[in-house]
C-alpha positions as CSV (number, residue, x, y, z in Angstrom):
1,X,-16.2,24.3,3.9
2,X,-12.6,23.4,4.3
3,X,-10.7,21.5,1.3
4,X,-8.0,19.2,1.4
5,X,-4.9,19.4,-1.3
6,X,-3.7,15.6,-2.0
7,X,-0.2,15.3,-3.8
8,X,1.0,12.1,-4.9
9,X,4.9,11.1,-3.4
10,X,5.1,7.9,-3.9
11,X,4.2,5.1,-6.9
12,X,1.1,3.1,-6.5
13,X,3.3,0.3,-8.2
14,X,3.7,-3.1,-6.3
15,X,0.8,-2.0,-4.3
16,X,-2.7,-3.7,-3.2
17,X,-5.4,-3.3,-6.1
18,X,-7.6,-0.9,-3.9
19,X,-4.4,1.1,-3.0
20,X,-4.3,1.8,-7.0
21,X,-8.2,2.1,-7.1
22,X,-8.1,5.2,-4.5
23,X,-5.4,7.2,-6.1
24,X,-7.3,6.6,-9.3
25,X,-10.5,7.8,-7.5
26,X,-8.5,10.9,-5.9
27,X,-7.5,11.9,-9.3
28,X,-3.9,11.0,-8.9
29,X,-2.1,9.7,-11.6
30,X,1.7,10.4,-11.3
31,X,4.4,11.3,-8.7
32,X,3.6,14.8,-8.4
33,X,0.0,14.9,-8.9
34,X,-2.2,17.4,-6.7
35,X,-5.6,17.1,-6.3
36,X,-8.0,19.9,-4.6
37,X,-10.9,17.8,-2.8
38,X,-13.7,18.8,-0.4
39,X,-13.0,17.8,2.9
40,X,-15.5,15.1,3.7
41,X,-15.7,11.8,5.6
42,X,-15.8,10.1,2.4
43,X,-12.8,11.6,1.2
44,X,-10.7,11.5,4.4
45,X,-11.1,7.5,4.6
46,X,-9.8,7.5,0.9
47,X,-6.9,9.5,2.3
48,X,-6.4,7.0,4.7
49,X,-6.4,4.3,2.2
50,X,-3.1,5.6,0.7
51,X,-1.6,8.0,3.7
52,X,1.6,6.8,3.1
53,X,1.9,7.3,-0.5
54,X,0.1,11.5,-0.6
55,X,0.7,14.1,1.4
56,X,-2.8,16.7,2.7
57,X,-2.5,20.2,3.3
58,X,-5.6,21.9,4.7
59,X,-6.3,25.0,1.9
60,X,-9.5,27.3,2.2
């Protein structure tokens, strides 16, 4: 199964709670960050919670 690598860019800061809540969730805590996920519906919606704050590179 394919896996996803989410990296924090951007600050969560001045953002909506939930924004905050799903870069929590991801494992994110800092500018910088990188998080290794499965690559699941669940996770992709997360992703697209906070697209404009992470970047997602495909890894196997």
């Amino acid at each position: 199964m394919a896996r996803l690598k989410v990296t924090q860019l951007k600050s969560g800061i001045g953002g909506k709670q939930n924004q905050r809540d799903t870069l929590r969730t991801l494992g994110l805590k800092r500018i910088g960050d990188t998080a290794v996920k499965e690559d699941r519906p669940e996770i992709r919606g997360m992703v697209a919670t906070v697209a404009h704050l992470v970047a997602v590179e495909e890894v196997e």
